[in-house]
C-alpha positions in Angstrom: 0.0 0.0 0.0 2.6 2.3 0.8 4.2 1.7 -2.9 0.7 2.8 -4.5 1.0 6.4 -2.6 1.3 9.5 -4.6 2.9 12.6 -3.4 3.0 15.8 -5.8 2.5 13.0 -8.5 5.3 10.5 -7.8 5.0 7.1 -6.1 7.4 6.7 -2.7 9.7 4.5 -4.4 10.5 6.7 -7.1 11.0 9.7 -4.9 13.1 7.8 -2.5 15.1 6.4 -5.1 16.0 10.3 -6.7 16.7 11.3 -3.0 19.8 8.5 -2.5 20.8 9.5 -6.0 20.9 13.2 -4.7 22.7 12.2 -1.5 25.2 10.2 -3.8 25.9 12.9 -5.6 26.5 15.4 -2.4 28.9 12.4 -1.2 30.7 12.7 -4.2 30.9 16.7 -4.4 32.2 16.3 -0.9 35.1 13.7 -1.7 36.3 15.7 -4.4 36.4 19.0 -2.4 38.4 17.2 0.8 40.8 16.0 -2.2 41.5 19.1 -3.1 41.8 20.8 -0.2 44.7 18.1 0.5 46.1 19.0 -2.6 46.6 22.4 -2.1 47.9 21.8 1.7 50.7 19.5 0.1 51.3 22.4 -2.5 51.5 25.1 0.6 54.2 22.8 2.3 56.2 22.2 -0.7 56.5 25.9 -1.9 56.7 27.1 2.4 59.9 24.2 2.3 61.3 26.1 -0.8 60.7 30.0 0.5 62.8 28.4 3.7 65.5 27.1 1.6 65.9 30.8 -0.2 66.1 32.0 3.1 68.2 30.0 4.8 71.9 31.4 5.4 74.5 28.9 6.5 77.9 29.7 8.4 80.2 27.7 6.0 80.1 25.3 3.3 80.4 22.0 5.0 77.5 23.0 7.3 75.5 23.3 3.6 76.4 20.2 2.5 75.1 18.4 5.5 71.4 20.0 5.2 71.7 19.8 1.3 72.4 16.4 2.0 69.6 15.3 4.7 67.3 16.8 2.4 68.4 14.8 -0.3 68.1 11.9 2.1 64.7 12.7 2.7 63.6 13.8 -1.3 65.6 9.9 -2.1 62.9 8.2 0.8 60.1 10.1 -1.0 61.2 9.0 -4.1 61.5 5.5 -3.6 58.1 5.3 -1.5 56.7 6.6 -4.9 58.0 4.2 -6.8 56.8 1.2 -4.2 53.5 2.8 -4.9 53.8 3.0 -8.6 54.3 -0.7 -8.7 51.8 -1.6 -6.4 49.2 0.1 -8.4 50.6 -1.9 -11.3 50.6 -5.4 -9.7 46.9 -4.2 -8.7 45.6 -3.2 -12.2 47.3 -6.5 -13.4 45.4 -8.6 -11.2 42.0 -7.0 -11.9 42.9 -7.1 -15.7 43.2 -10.4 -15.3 40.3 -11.2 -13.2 38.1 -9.0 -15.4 39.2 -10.9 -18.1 38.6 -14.3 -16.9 35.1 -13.0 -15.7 34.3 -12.0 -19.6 35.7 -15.3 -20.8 33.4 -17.3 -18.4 30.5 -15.1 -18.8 31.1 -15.4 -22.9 31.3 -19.5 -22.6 28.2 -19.1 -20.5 26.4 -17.0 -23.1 27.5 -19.3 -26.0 25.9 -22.2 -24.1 22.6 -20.7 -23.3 22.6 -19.5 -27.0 23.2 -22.9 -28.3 20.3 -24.3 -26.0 17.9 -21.3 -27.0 18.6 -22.4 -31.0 18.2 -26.2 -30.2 15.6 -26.2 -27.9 13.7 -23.5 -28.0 10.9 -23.0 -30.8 11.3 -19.5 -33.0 7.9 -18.4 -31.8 8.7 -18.5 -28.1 12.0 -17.2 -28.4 10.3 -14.2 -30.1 7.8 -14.2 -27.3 10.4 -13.5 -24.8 12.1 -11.3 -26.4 9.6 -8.8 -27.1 8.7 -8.7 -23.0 12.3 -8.3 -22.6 13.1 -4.4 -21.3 15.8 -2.6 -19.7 15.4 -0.9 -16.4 17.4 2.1 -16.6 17.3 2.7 -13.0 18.1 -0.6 -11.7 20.2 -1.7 -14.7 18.7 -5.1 -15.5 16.7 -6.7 -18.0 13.5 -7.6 -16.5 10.1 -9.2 -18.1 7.1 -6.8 -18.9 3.9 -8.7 -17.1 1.6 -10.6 -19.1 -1.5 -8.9 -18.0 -1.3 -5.0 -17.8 -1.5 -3.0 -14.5 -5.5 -1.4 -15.9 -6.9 -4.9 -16.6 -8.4 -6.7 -14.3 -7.0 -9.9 -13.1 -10.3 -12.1 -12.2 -10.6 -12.5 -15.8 -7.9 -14.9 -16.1 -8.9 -18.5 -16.2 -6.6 -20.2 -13.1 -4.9 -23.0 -13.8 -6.8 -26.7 -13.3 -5.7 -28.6 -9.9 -5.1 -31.8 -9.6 -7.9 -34.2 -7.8 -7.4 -33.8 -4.1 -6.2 -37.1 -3.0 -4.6 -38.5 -6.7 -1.5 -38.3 -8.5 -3.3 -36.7 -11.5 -6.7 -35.2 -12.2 -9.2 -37.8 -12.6 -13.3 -37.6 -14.2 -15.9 -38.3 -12.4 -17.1 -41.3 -14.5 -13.9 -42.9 -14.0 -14.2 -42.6 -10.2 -17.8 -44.0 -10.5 -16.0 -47.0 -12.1 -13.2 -47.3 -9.8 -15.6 -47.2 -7.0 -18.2 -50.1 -8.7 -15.2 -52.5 -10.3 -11.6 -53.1 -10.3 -10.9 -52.3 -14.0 -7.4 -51.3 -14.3 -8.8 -48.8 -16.9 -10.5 -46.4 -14.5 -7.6 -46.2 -11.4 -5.1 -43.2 -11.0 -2.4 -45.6 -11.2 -1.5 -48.2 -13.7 -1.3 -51.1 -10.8 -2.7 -54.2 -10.9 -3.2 -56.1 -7.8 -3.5 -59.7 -7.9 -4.2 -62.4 -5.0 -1.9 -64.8 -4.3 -2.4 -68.2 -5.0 -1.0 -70.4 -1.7 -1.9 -73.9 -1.2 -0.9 -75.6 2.2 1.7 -78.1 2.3 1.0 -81.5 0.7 0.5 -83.9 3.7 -0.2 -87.9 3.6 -0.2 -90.9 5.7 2.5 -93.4 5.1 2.0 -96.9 7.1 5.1 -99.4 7.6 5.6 -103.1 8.5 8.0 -103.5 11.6 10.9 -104.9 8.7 10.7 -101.9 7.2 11.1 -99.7 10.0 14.8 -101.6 10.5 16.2 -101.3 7.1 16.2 -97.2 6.0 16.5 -97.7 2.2 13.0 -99.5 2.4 12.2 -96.4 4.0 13.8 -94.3 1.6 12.1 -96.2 -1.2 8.7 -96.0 -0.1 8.9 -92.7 0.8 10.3 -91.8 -3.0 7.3 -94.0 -4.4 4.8 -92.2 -2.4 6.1 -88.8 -3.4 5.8 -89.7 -7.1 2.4 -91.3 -7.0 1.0 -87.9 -5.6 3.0 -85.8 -8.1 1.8 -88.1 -11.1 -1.8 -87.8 -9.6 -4.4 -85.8 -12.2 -5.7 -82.9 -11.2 -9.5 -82.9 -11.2 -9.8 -79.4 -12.8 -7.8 -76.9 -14.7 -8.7 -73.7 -12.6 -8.1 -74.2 -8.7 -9.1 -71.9 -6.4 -6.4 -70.6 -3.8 -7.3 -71.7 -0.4 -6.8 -69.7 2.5 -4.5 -70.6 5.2 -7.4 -70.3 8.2 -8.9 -73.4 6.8 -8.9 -75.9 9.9 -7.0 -78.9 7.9 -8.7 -82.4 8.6 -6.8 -85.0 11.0 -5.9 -88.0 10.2 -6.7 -91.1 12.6 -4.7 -91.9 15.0 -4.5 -95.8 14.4 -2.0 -95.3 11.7 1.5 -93.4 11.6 1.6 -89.7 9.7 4.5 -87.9 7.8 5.5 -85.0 5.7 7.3 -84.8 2.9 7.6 -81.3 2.4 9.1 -80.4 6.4 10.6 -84.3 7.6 14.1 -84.7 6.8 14.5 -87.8 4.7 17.2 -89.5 7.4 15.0 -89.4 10.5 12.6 -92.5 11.7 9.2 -92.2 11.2 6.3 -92.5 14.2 5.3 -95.6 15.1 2.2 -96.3 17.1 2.9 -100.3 18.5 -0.9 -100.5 20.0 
């Protein structure tokens, strides 16, 4: 809101922006005076030096020599701290020449690359698009985007954008949630899952009975138990499409007048159970 005042004609922004450009100019205008006023200071000393030297009277000539010679002393210091200077500010330009121009030779790679993307991937049309919003802001000194929609036209007019169906991964009709809801088409679900029951039949159990012989020898054992596994793997099945039974089926016991095994859990080494009554 405070953007959107006007005083005399001019929003805040714009008038607070030509104030700091005033007062950056002021700082300037100040700089430069205190620069000159050193300037002439150091021109004051140097000719007040000079007027002293006319003046001065010495007693002989080896007392002239000596301040002739601290001066030169001092003008030799001066001389050389000017010249330390002198090369300083040329190892310092150096080194910003040189970073400037690795900054230009990475900003030009950079521009190459996004100009070979722009002609590769870009259509024409949009590129045209963009660069006729494209204007420079004199003030700021960037390129920034003119808006798509003036400031005098009013925004409700714009269609929003369509949302994605709360509760989805992607927007979904309302037939094919009436669909999802009355059947388990693959067709009509948000995602492309298909869920299948498993098919798990119980372990294969049978009896197996044995003489008192057998029970002594193991390879009879062995043998019968090999016989008995093949006769129920060789066994038909009754019908091509079997249901999947469900594990909390109760299975049915055997009697207990005759001895029980499995195939599928008893190791083949171990004696079976033997009921003697």
């Amino acid at each position: 809101m405070e953007s959107k005042l006007l005083i005399g004609g001019r929003n805040i922004m714009d008038h607070t922006n030509e104030q700091q450009k005033m007062l950056e100019l002021k700082r300037q205008e100040i700089a430069e005076q205190k620069r000159r006023e050193r300037e002439m200071q150091q021109e004051m000393l140097l000719r007040d030096e000079e007027t002293m030297e006319l003046r001065g009277t010495y007693s002989s000539l080896q007392q002239e020599v000596e301040v002739k010679t601290k001066k030169l002393k001092k003008l030799y210091a001066k001389l050389q701290a000017v010249k330390a200077e002198i090369q300083d500010q040329h190892e310092e330009y150096i080194r910003v020449r040189q970073d400037l121009e690795e900054a230009q030779n990475e900003q030009t790679r950079e521009l190459k690359l996004k100009y070979l993307i722009i002609e590769n991937f870009i259509p024409p049309e949009e590129k045209n698009k963009i660069m006729n919003r494209l204007f420079l802001d004199c003030e700021e000194e960037q390129w920034k985007f003119q808006p798509l929609v003036p400031a005098g036209v009013n925004n409700n007019q714009m269609k929003k954008r369509p949302t994605s169906a709360v509760g989805y991964k992607r927007p979904i009709s309302q037939y094919a949630r009436v669909a999802m809801a009355m059947g388990s088409h693959p067709r009509y679900r948000a995602e492309n899952i298909m869920f299948l029951e498993l098919d798990v039949s119980p372990p294969a159990i049978f009896e197996m009975e044995f003489s008192h012989d057998q029970e002594q020898d193991p390879r009879v054992l062995h043998m019968e138990r090999l016989m008995r596994l093949d006769s129920f793997l060789e066994r038909p099945s009754t019908s091509k499409v079997r249901k999947s039974r469900s594990w909390c089926q109760s299975p049915q016991r055997p009697p207990t007048s005759t001895t029980h095994a499995s195939v599928a859990s008893a190791p083949l080494n171990s004696a079976p159970m033997v009921d003697h009554d």
